[in-house]
N, C-alpha and C positions, 0 to 999 in steps of 0.2 A: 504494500500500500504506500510506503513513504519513498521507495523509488519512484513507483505510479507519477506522484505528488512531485518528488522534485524534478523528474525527466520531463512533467508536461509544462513546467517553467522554465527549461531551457528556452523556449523561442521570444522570442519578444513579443509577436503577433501575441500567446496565446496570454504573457504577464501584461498584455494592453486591454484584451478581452477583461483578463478580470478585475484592470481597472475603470473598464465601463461597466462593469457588473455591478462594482460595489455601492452604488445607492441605490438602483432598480433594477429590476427587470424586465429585459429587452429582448425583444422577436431578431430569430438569425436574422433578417433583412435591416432590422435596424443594426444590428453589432457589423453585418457585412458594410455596411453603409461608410463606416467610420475608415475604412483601409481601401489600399488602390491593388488589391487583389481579388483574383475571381473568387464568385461565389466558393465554388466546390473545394478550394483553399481552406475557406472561410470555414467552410461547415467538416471538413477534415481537421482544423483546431479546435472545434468545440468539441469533435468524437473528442478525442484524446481530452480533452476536460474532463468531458463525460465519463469518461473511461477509468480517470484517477481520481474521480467521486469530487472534483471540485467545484461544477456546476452541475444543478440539477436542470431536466427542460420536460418541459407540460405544455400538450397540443391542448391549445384553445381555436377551435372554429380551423382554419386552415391555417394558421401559425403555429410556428415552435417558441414557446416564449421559455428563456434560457434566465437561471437566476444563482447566483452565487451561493454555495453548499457553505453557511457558514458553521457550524458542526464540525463540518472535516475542516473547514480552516483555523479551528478554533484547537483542534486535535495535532496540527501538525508546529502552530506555536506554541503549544505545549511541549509537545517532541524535540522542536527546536533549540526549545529554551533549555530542556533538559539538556540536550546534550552540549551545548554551550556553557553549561553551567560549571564548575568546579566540586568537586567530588570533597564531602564533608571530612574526608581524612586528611587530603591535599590543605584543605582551610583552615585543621586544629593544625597541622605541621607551619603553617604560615603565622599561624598568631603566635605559636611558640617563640617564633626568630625575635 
């Protein structure tokens, strides 16, 4: 899951997606709108989203409308954090010096 998570942040295209994601939710056609790539680019970055459970997407009428999985993104700065974190042994040998 946390490879998923951080291989589908390699692109830029898809770290801009979920900068348009983060206050609403937006139909493929409006996220396609925003880049000067094709369509089927477009909806090839949000599989891979999809895929690493960081967007979720719900057919309304004949739209895909595509919305930010904040759960999972709230799961992987947590993960992050951990492992950025310094290890409580490391930290009593530090306050010792």
């Amino acid at each position: 899951m946390a490879e998923d998570f951080f291989g589908a942040l390699a692109s830029p295209y898809r770290r801009e997606i979920i900068r348009l994601l983060k206050w609403r939710s937006l139909s493929a056609g409006e996220i396609a709108a925003h880049f000067d790539i094709a369509q089927p680019s477009v909806s090839r970055h949000l599989d891979i989203l999809k895929q690493a459970e960081i967007v979720t997407c719900e057919r309304k009428a004949n739209q895909m409308i595509y919305s930010l999985n904040l759960s999972m993104m709230d799961e992987m700065f947590v993960r992050l954090a951990d492992l950025l974190s310094v290890p409580r042994e490391q930290q009593e040998k530090e306050a010792e010096i």
